[in-house]
Residue, then its C-alpha position, 0 to 999 in steps of 0.5 A: x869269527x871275527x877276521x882281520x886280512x891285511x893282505x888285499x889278494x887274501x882279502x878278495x878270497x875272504x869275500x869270494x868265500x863268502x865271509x866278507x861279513x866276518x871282516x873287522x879289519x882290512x889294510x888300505x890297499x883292499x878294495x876289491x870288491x868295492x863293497x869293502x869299503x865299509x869296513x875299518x882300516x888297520x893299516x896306513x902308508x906312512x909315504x903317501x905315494x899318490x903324487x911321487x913319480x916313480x923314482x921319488x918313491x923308491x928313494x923314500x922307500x930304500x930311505x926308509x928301509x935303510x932306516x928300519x922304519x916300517x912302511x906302514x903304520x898299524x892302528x893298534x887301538x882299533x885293532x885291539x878294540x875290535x878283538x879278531x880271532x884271525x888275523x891274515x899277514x904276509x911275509x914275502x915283501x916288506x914293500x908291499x904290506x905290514x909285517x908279521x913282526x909289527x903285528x906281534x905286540x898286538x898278538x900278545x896283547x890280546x887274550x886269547x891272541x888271535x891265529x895268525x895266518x901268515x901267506x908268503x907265495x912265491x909261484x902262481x900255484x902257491x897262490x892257488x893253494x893259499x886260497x885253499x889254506x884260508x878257506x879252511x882257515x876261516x872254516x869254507x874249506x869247501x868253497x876254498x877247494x872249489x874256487x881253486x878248482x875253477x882257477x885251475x881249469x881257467x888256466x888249463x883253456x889258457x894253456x889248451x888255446x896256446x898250446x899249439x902256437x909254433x912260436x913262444x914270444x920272449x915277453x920282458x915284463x917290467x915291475x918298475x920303470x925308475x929305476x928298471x924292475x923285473x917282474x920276478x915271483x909268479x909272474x914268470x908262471x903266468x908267461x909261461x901258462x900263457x905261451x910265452x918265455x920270460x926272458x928277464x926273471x925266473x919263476x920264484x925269485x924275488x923282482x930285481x932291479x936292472x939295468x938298461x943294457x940287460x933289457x936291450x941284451x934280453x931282445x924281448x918281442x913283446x914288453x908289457x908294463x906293470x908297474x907294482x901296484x899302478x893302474x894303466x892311467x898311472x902308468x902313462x903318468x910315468x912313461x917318459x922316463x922309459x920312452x925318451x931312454x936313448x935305448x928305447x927305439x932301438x928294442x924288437x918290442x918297440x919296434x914291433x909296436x908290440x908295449x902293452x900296459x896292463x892293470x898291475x893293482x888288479x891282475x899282476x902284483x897281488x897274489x890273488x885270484x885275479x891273477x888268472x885273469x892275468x894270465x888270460x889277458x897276457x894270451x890275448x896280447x902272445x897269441x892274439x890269433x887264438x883269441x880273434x885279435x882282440x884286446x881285453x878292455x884292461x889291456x892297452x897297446x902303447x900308440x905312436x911307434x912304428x909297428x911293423x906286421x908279424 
Protein backbone atom coordinates (compact mmCIF):
# COMPACT_ATOMS: atom_id res chain seq x y z
CA UNK A 1 0.00 0.00 0.00
CA UNK A 2 1.54 2.99 -0.90
CA UNK A 3 0.49 6.07 1.71
CA UNK A 4 0.63 9.67 1.09
CA UNK A 5 -0.10 11.60 4.78
CA UNK A 6 -0.29 15.39 4.40
CA UNK A 7 -1.15 16.04 7.95
CA UNK A 8 2.23 15.89 10.30
CA UNK A 9 -0.04 14.52 13.51
CA UNK A 10 -1.54 11.38 11.09
CA UNK A 11 1.85 10.98 10.01
CA UNK A 12 3.32 10.33 13.40
CA UNK A 13 0.27 7.59 13.72
CA UNK A 14 1.29 6.01 10.34
CA UNK A 15 4.85 5.45 11.63
CA UNK A 16 3.61 4.36 15.22
CA UNK A 17 1.44 1.78 13.44
CA UNK A 18 4.20 0.48 11.98
CA UNK A 19 3.69 1.50 8.28
CA UNK A 20 6.24 4.29 8.06
CA UNK A 21 7.81 2.07 5.02
CA UNK A 22 4.38 2.23 3.07
CA UNK A 23 4.70 6.37 2.96
CA UNK A 24 5.75 7.90 -0.43
CA UNK A 25 4.80 11.21 0.43
CA UNK A 26 4.51 13.47 3.42
CA UNK A 27 4.15 17.47 3.72
CA UNK A 28 6.91 19.43 4.89
CA UNK A 29 5.65 20.02 8.34
CA UNK A 30 6.04 16.02 9.09
CA UNK A 31 9.10 15.54 10.76
CA UNK A 32 8.28 13.60 13.67
CA UNK A 33 10.14 10.93 13.78
CA UNK A 34 13.20 12.20 12.41
CA UNK A 35 13.50 8.90 10.38
CA UNK A 36 11.04 10.65 7.99
CA UNK A 37 13.03 12.75 6.69
CA UNK A 38 13.81 10.32 3.67
CA UNK A 39 10.77 10.47 2.29
CA UNK A 40 9.66 12.78 -0.60
CA UNK A 41 7.77 16.28 -0.10
CA UNK A 42 4.56 16.90 -1.44
CA UNK A 43 3.49 20.01 -0.01
CA UNK A 44 5.25 23.45 0.21
CA UNK A 45 4.57 26.67 2.00
CA UNK A 46 4.09 29.24 -0.38
CA UNK A 47 5.07 32.04 2.82
CA UNK A 48 8.48 31.03 3.84
CA UNK A 49 7.88 31.92 7.58
CA UNK A 50 10.95 31.30 9.37
CA UNK A 51 12.36 34.88 9.53
CA UNK A 52 8.68 36.86 9.70
CA UNK A 53 7.96 37.93 13.31
CA UNK A 54 4.49 36.91 14.27
CA UNK A 55 2.45 39.85 13.03
CA UNK A 56 4.18 39.93 9.71
CA UNK A 57 2.80 36.14 8.97
CA UNK A 58 -0.72 37.00 9.87
CA UNK A 59 -0.87 39.85 7.65
CA UNK A 60 0.45 37.66 4.49
CA UNK A 61 -1.65 34.77 5.59
CA UNK A 62 -5.11 37.00 5.75
CA UNK A 63 -3.63 38.74 2.63
CA UNK A 64 -3.62 35.79 1.02
CA UNK A 65 -6.53 34.28 2.37
CA UNK A 66 -8.54 37.46 1.19
CA UNK A 67 -7.02 36.42 -2.09
CA UNK A 68 -8.38 32.79 -2.41
CA UNK A 69 -4.59 31.97 -2.85
CA UNK A 70 -3.65 28.53 -1.32
CA UNK A 71 -1.08 28.33 1.24
CA UNK A 72 0.40 25.90 0.02
CA UNK A 73 1.82 24.55 -3.12
CA UNK A 74 1.05 20.83 -4.24
CA UNK A 75 3.74 18.83 -6.43
CA UNK A 76 1.20 17.33 -8.56
CA UNK A 77 3.86 15.71 -10.80
CA UNK A 78 5.65 13.77 -7.80
CA UNK A 79 2.38 13.08 -6.64
CA UNK A 80 0.94 11.67 -9.52
CA UNK A 81 4.46 10.16 -10.22
CA UNK A 82 4.42 7.98 -7.07
CA UNK A 83 0.83 6.59 -7.45
CA UNK A 84 -0.77 6.37 -3.81
CA UNK A 85 -3.40 4.24 -2.75
CA UNK A 86 -4.19 6.36 0.15
CA UNK A 87 -4.01 9.84 0.57
CA UNK A 88 -4.37 11.52 4.42
CA UNK A 89 -5.82 15.25 4.44
CA UNK A 90 -7.38 17.58 6.83
CA UNK A 91 -10.06 19.72 6.89
CA UNK A 92 -10.27 21.56 9.74
CA UNK A 93 -7.60 24.74 9.16
CA UNK A 94 -6.98 26.36 6.03
CA UNK A 95 -4.06 27.67 7.83
CA UNK A 96 -2.34 24.72 8.74
CA UNK A 97 -2.07 22.22 5.80
CA UNK A 98 -3.30 21.92 2.13
CA UNK A 99 -6.65 21.27 1.38
CA UNK A 100 -8.93 18.57 0.28
CA UNK A 101 -9.99 20.62 -2.51
CA UNK A 102 -6.41 21.31 -3.86
CA UNK A 103 -5.91 17.93 -3.93
CA UNK A 104 -8.99 17.14 -6.11
CA UNK A 105 -7.68 17.44 -9.46
CA UNK A 106 -4.81 15.15 -8.63
CA UNK A 107 -7.65 12.50 -7.28
CA UNK A 108 -9.08 12.48 -10.52
CA UNK A 109 -6.33 12.02 -12.48
CA UNK A 110 -5.02 9.09 -11.06
CA UNK A 111 -6.68 5.68 -12.20
CA UNK A 112 -8.16 4.10 -10.06
CA UNK A 113 -7.95 7.33 -7.63
CA UNK A 114 -6.71 6.83 -4.57
CA UNK A 115 -8.94 6.73 -0.88
CA UNK A 116 -8.98 9.84 0.58
CA UNK A 117 -9.04 9.82 4.09
CA UNK A 118 -9.71 13.34 5.18
CA UNK A 119 -9.43 14.11 9.33
CA UNK A 120 -11.09 17.18 10.63
CA UNK A 121 -10.89 17.06 14.89
CA UNK A 122 -12.13 19.44 16.89
CA UNK A 123 -11.91 17.35 20.69
CA UNK A 124 -9.03 15.80 22.06
CA UNK A 125 -11.15 12.44 22.06
CA UNK A 126 -11.67 13.18 18.29
CA UNK A 127 -8.35 12.88 18.01
CA UNK A 128 -8.01 9.66 19.98
CA UNK A 129 -10.49 7.94 17.54
CA UNK A 130 -8.49 9.24 14.17
CA UNK A 131 -5.65 7.17 15.10
CA UNK A 132 -8.05 4.23 15.42
CA UNK A 133 -9.72 5.55 12.03
CA UNK A 134 -6.28 5.52 10.17
CA UNK A 135 -5.12 2.04 11.47
CA UNK A 136 -7.92 0.65 9.93
CA UNK A 137 -7.51 2.40 7.12
CA UNK A 138 -4.08 1.52 6.38
CA UNK A 139 -4.92 -2.11 7.44
CA UNK A 140 -3.28 -1.93 11.49
CA UNK A 141 -6.78 -1.80 12.84
CA UNK A 142 -5.19 -3.54 15.97
CA UNK A 143 -2.34 -1.42 16.54
CA UNK A 144 -4.74 1.48 16.02
CA UNK A 145 -7.06 0.14 18.87
CA UNK A 146 -3.88 -0.47 20.81
CA UNK A 147 -2.07 2.77 21.04
CA UNK A 148 -5.42 4.89 21.75
CA UNK A 149 -6.08 2.40 24.52
CA UNK A 150 -2.48 3.43 25.80
CA UNK A 151 -3.27 7.27 25.21
CA UNK A 152 -6.29 7.07 27.22
CA UNK A 153 -4.98 5.28 30.14
CA UNK A 154 -2.13 8.02 30.10
CA UNK A 155 -4.93 10.55 30.57
CA UNK A 156 -7.00 8.80 33.00
CA UNK A 157 -3.14 8.70 35.65
CA UNK A 158 -3.38 12.31 34.53
CA UNK A 159 -6.62 13.05 35.73
CA UNK A 160 -6.15 10.27 38.84
CA UNK A 161 -3.15 12.39 39.99
CA UNK A 162 -5.00 15.82 39.95
CA UNK A 163 -8.00 14.88 40.56
CA UNK A 164 -7.94 15.47 44.33
CA UNK A 165 -6.52 19.13 44.09
CA UNK A 166 -8.79 21.47 45.85
CA UNK A 167 -8.27 23.97 43.50
CA UNK A 168 -8.58 24.48 39.59
CA UNK A 169 -6.04 27.00 38.46
CA UNK A 170 -7.68 29.39 35.44
CA UNK A 171 -5.18 28.73 32.80
CA UNK A 172 -5.31 31.57 29.51
CA UNK A 173 -3.44 29.40 26.80
CA UNK A 174 -2.54 31.64 23.92
CA UNK A 175 -2.13 30.52 20.18
CA UNK A 176 -0.72 33.51 19.05
CA UNK A 177 1.00 36.53 20.42
CA UNK A 178 0.57 39.37 17.42
CA UNK A 179 -2.00 39.89 17.13
CA UNK A 180 -3.58 37.73 20.56
CA UNK A 181 -5.26 34.04 19.87
CA UNK A 182 -6.81 31.77 22.10
CA UNK A 183 -6.06 28.22 21.98
CA UNK A 184 -9.60 26.80 20.87
CA UNK A 185 -10.38 23.22 19.56
CA UNK A 186 -8.54 20.44 22.04
CA UNK A 187 -6.92 22.38 23.88
CA UNK A 188 -9.48 23.57 26.27
CA UNK A 189 -9.77 19.05 26.65
CA UNK A 190 -6.28 19.26 27.80
CA UNK A 191 -6.93 21.96 30.51
CA UNK A 192 -9.52 20.43 31.49
CA UNK A 193 -7.90 16.67 31.67
CA UNK A 194 -5.01 18.34 33.60
CA UNK A 195 -7.01 20.05 36.45
CA UNK A 196 -7.59 23.18 35.06
CA UNK A 197 -10.40 26.01 33.71
CA UNK A 198 -9.59 27.40 30.29
CA UNK A 199 -11.01 30.68 30.77
CA UNK A 200 -10.59 32.26 27.52
CA UNK A 201 -12.08 29.29 24.87
CA UNK A 202 -14.24 26.71 25.03
CA UNK A 203 -13.54 22.90 23.99
CA UNK A 204 -14.32 22.54 19.84
CA UNK A 205 -14.32 25.93 18.94
CA UNK A 206 -12.15 27.07 16.38
CA UNK A 207 -8.93 29.63 17.97
CA UNK A 208 -10.06 33.32 17.95
CA UNK A 209 -8.40 36.44 17.89
CA UNK A 210 -8.99 38.81 20.91
CA UNK A 211 -8.26 41.60 22.36
CA UNK A 212 -5.95 42.58 25.32
CA UNK A 213 -8.73 43.74 27.62
CA UNK A 214 -10.39 40.17 27.50
CA UNK A 215 -7.09 38.60 28.41
CA UNK A 216 -6.74 41.04 31.39
CA UNK A 217 -10.93 40.61 32.16
CA UNK A 218 -10.37 36.81 32.19
CA UNK A 219 -7.68 37.30 35.35
CA UNK A 220 -5.86 33.86 34.47
CA UNK A 221 -3.58 32.27 37.22
CA UNK A 222 -1.38 30.79 34.91
CA UNK A 223 -0.58 31.83 31.05
CA UNK A 224 1.18 29.23 28.97
CA UNK A 225 2.56 30.46 25.66
CA UNK A 226 1.85 28.46 22.35
CA UNK A 227 2.12 29.82 19.64
CA UNK A 228 0.76 27.56 16.66
CA UNK A 229 3.49 25.61 15.40
CA UNK A 230 6.44 27.65 17.33
CA UNK A 231 8.95 25.81 19.54
CA UNK A 232 10.16 27.41 23.02
CA UNK A 233 13.25 29.32 21.29
CA UNK A 234 10.77 30.91 18.82
CA UNK A 235 8.80 31.94 20.89
CA UNK A 236 11.11 33.82 23.03
CA UNK A 237 11.90 35.49 19.60
CA UNK A 238 8.37 37.04 20.02
CA UNK A 239 7.90 37.98 23.63
CA UNK A 240 8.41 41.49 23.52
CA UNK A 241 5.34 42.18 21.63
CA UNK A 242 3.58 40.61 24.88
CA UNK A 243 5.77 41.82 27.74
CA UNK A 244 6.29 45.41 26.91
CA UNK A 245 2.22 45.42 26.39
CA UNK A 246 1.28 48.15 29.32
CA UNK A 247 -1.26 45.39 30.55
CA UNK A 248 1.11 42.89 30.87
CA UNK A 249 2.33 43.34 34.62
CA UNK A 250 -0.66 44.34 36.05
CA UNK A 251 -2.15 40.10 34.94
CA UNK A 252 -2.39 37.53 38.25
CA UNK A 253 0.08 35.08 36.05
CA UNK A 254 2.43 37.50 35.58
CA UNK A 255 2.45 38.64 38.89
CA UNK A 256 2.57 35.40 40.24
CA UNK A 257 5.66 34.55 38.20
CA UNK A 258 3.34 31.52 36.91
CA UNK A 259 4.18 32.14 32.28
CA UNK A 260 5.33 29.07 30.98
CA UNK A 261 6.47 28.31 27.46
CA UNK A 262 5.56 24.99 25.91
CA UNK A 263 6.67 23.19 22.53
CA UNK A 264 3.58 23.92 20.62
CA UNK A 265 5.13 22.27 17.05
CA UNK A 266 5.42 18.77 19.12
CA UNK A 267 2.71 18.65 22.05
CA UNK A 268 -0.17 21.64 21.17
CA UNK A 269 -1.03 22.35 17.91
CA UNK A 270 -0.99 19.20 15.99
CA UNK A 271 -3.59 16.84 16.59
CA UNK A 272 -1.71 13.64 17.24
CA UNK A 273 -0.58 11.37 19.63
CA UNK A 274 1.89 13.80 21.55
CA UNK A 275 -0.64 15.87 22.70
CA UNK A 276 -0.87 13.48 25.67
CA UNK A 277 2.08 14.63 26.25
CA UNK A 278 0.54 17.80 26.29
CA UNK A 279 -1.42 17.11 28.86
CA UNK A 280 1.11 15.62 31.07
CA UNK A 281 3.33 18.58 30.77
CA UNK A 282 0.38 21.02 31.29
CA UNK A 283 -0.27 18.90 35.06
CA UNK A 284 3.22 19.46 35.85
CA UNK A 285 2.84 23.33 35.69
CA UNK A 286 -1.34 23.13 37.52
CA UNK A 287 -0.49 20.94 39.95
CA UNK A 288 3.42 20.97 40.56
CA UNK A 289 2.67 19.31 44.06
CA UNK A 290 1.49 16.23 42.31
CA UNK A 291 4.57 15.71 40.55
CA UNK A 292 7.58 16.74 43.01
CA UNK A 293 7.56 20.33 41.46
CA UNK A 294 9.28 19.45 39.09
CA UNK A 295 9.15 20.75 35.20
CA UNK A 296 9.05 18.63 32.15
CA UNK A 297 12.42 19.36 30.28
CA UNK A 298 10.08 21.07 27.08
CA UNK A 299 8.44 23.24 29.74
CA UNK A 300 9.99 26.69 30.65
CA UNK A 301 8.85 29.27 33.21
CA UNK A 302 9.29 32.84 31.95
CA UNK A 303 12.21 34.30 34.24
CA UNK A 304 12.56 37.94 35.39
CA UNK A 305 9.09 38.77 37.06
CA UNK A 306 8.30 39.34 40.41
CA UNK A 307 6.91 35.74 41.59
CA UNK A 308 5.32 35.66 44.72
CA UNK A 309 4.79 32.03 46.73
CA UNK A 310 1.40 30.07 46.23
Amino acid sequence: MNICSLVPGATEVVAALGRQDNLIGISHECDFPSSLAQIPVMVRPRIESRHLSSAEIDRQVGAMLAADAGLYELDEVRLLAAQPDLIIAQALCDVCAVTPSQLERVVHALSPPPRMLTLSPGRLDDILRDIETIGTAIGREEAGTQLSAALRSRLDTVRATVGAQATRPRVACLEWLSPLYTAGHWVPDMVAAAGGIDVLAQAGTASRTMDWDTLAASEPDVIVLMPCGFTVPRTKAELASMTTHPQWQRLPAVQRGEVYLVDALSYFSRPGPRLIDGVEQLAAILHPACYDRHLPASVERLEGQTTHSH
